[in-house]
MARDRENGU-834721 format. One record per residue (C-alpha): x, y, z; residue number from 1; chain. Coordinates in steps of 0.25 Angstrom, whole numbers, plus 2048, in hexadecimal, padded with zeros to 3 digits. Example, Ala and Ser with C-alpha at 12.3 -4.5 7.8 and 13.67 -1.06 7.14 Angstrom:
% residues 2
<r u="831" v="7EE" w="81F" i="1" ch="A"/>
<r u="837" v="7FC" w="81D" i="2" ch="A"/>
% end
This chain:
% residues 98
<r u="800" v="800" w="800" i="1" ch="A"/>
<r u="80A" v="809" w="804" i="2" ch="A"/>
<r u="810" v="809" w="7F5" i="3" ch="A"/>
<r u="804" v="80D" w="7EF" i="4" ch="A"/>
<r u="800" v="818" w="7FA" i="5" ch="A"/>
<r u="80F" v="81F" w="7FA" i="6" ch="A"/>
<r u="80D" v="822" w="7EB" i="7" ch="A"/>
<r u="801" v="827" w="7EB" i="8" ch="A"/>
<r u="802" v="830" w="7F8" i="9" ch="A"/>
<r u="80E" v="834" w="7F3" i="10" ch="A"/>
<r u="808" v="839" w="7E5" i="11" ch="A"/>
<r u="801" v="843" w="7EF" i="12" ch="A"/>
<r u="80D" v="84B" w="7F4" i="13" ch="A"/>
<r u="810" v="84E" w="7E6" i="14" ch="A"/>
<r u="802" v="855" w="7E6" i="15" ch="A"/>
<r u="802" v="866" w="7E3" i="16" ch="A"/>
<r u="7FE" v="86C" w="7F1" i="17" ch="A"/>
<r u="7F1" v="873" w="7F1" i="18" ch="A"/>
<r u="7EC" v="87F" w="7F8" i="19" ch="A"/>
<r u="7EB" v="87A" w="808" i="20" ch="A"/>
<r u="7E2" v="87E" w="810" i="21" ch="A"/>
<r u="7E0" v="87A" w="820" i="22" ch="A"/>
<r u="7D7" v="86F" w="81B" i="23" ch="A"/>
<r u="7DF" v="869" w="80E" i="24" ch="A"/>
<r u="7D5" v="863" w="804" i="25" ch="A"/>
<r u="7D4" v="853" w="804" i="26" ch="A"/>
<r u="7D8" v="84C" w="7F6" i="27" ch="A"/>
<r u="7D6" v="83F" w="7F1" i="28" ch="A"/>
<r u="7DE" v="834" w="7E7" i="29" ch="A"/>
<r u="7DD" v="828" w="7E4" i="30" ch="A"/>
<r u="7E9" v="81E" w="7E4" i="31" ch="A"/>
<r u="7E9" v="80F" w="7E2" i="32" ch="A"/>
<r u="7DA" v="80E" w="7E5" i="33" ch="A"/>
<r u="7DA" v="815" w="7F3" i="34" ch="A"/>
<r u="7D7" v="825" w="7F3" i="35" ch="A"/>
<r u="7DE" v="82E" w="7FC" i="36" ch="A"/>
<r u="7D9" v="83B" w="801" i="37" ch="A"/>
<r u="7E4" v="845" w="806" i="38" ch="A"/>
<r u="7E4" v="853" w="809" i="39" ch="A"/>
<r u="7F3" v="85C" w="806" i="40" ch="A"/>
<r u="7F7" v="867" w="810" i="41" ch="A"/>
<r u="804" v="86F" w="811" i="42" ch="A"/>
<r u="80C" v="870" w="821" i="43" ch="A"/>
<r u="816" v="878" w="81D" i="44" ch="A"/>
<r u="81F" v="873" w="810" i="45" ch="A"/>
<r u="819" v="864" w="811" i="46" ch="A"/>
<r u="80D" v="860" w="80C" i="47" ch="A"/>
<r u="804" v="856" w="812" i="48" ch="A"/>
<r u="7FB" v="84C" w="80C" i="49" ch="A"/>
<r u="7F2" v="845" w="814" i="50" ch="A"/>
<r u="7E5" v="83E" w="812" i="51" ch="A"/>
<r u="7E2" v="82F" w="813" i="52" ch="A"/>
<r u="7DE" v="822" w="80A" i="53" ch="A"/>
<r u="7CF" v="822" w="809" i="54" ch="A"/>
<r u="7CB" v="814" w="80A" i="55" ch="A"/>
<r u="7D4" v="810" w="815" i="56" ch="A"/>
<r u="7D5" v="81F" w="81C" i="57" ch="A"/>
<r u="7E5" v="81C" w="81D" i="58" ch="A"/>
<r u="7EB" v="82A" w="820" i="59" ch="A"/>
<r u="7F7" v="831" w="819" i="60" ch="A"/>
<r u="800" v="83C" w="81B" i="61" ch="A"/>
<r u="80B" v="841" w="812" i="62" ch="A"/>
<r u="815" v="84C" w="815" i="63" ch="A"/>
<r u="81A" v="852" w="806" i="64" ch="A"/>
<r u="827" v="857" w="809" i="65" ch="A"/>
<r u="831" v="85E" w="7FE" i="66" ch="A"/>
<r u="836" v="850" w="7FC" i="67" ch="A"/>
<r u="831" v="847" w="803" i="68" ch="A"/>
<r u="823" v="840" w="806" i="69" ch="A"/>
<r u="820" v="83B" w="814" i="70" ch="A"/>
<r u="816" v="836" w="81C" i="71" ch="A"/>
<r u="80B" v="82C" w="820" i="72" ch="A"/>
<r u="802" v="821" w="819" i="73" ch="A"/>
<r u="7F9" v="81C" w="825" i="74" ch="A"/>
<r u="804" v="818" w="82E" i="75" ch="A"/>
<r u="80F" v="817" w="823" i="76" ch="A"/>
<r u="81A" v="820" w="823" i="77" ch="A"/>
<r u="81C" v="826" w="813" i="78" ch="A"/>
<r u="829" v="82C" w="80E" i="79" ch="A"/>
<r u="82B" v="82E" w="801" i="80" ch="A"/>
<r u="834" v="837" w="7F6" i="81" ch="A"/>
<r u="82B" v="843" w="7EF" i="82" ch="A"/>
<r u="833" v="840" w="7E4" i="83" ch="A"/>
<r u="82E" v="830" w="7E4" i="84" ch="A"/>
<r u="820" v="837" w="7E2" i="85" ch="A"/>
<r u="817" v="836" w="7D5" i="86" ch="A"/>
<r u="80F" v="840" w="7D0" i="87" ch="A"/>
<r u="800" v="83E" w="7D2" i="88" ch="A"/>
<r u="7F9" v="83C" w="7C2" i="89" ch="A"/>
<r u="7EC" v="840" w="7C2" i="90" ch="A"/>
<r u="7E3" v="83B" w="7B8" i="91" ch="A"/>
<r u="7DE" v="841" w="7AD" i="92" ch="A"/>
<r u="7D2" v="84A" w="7B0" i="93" ch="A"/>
<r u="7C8" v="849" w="7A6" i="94" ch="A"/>
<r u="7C0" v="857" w="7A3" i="95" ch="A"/>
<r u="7B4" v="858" w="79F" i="96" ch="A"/>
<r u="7B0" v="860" w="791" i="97" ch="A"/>
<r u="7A5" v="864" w="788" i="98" ch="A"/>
% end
């Protein structure tokens, strides 16, 4: 499990920051048939994701350094290379047109 949740949260921490407030908004993907919520905030120059897997209501929490990715999957501690990190490829979108 844990080489199919690494990738994918770590797809995350390669995700633009948005306009934080107090109450950061809650996102969703879809990995490997499981969907994650997660909500982005900024402490200072880290950013942190957090959320947790929907079905099973396993936490997580990433800390998104300059280089470095760290943190916790339910009780597993996660370390990884930014570097080692995939961008996240959307789907096409398809628009609708008259």
């Amino acid at each position: 499990m844990k080489k199919f949740i690494l990738p994918a949260l770590g797809l995350l921490a390669l995700a633009p920051s948005v306009a934080l407030a107090k109450d950061a908004p809650t996102n969703r993907f879809e990995h490997e048939g499981s969907t994650y919520s997660y909500s982005v905030t900024q402490v200072g120059d880290t950013r942190v994701i957090s959320g947790v897997e929907e079905r099973t209501g396993k936490p997580f929490t990433l800390r998104v350094g300059q280089h470095r990715v760290r943190g916790t999957v339910g009780s597993q501690q996660v370390s990884f290379a930014l570097r080692d990190v995939a961008p996240l490829v959307k789907p096409a979108a398809t628009l609708a047109s008259r």
